[in-house]
C-alpha positions in Angstrom: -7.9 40.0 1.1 -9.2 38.1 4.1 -6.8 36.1 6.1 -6.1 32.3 5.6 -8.1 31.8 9.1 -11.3 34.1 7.7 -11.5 32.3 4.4 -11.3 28.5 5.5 -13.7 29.6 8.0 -15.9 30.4 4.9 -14.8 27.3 3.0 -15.5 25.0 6.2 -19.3 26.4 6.7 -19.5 26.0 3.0 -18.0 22.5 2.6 -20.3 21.3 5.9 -23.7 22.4 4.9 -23.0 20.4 1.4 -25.4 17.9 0.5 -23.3 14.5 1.2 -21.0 16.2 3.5 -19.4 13.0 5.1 -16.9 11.6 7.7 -15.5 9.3 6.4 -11.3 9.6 6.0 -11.6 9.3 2.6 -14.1 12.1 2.6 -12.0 14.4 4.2 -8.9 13.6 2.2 -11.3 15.1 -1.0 -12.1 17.8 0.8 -8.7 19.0 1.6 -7.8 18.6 -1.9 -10.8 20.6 -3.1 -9.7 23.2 -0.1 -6.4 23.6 -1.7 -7.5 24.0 -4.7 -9.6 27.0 -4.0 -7.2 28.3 -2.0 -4.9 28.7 -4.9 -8.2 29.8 -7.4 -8.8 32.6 -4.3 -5.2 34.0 -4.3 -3.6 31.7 -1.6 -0.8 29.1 -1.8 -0.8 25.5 -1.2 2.2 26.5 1.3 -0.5 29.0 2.6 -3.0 26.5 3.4 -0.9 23.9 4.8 1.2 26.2 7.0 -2.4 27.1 9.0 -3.1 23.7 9.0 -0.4 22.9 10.4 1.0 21.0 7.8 -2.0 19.0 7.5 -5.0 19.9 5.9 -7.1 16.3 6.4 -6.3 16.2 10.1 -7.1 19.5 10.6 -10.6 20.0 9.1 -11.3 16.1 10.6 -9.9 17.5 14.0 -12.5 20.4 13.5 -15.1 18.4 12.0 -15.0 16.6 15.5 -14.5 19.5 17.7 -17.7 20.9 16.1 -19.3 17.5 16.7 -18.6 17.0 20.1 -20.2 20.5 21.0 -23.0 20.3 19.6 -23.7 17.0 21.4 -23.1 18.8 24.6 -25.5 21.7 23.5 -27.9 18.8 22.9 -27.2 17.2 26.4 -27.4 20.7 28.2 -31.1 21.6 26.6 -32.1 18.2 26.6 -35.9 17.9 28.3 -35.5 15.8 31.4 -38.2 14.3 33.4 -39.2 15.7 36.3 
């Protein structure tokens, strides 16, 4: 059984790349319960989850929603075709 860390990491690419994937809070409040509740289908706990999270699930896959966001904007910056 892959750790809690492996298989959001799995969930989060999944939940991303779905069509009307959105980020809005209310968005992400659905997709933690969702996350939860595949966690317990796949053998984990609520407790599990949460405890990973740190205690949050919404603020943590908004916090890496953003943390995602803000790199690829800097990927996009960095390769960005400037005039010259």
């Amino acid at each position: 059984m892959m750790s809690v860390n492996e298989w959001l990491d799995d969930k989060y690419d999944e939940m991303a790349t779905t069509p009307g994937f959105s980020s809005e809070f209310v968005d992400f409040e659905e997709q933690a319960r969702i996350l939860v509740s595949k966690a317990q289908t796949d053998g984990y706990t609520a407790r599990d989850l949460a405890d990973h999270c740190g205690g949050n699930v919404t603020a943590y896959i908004m916090n890496r929603v953003n943390t995602m966001n803000r790199a690829e904007d800097r990927r996009a910056v960095e390769n960005a075709p400037y005039g010259g």
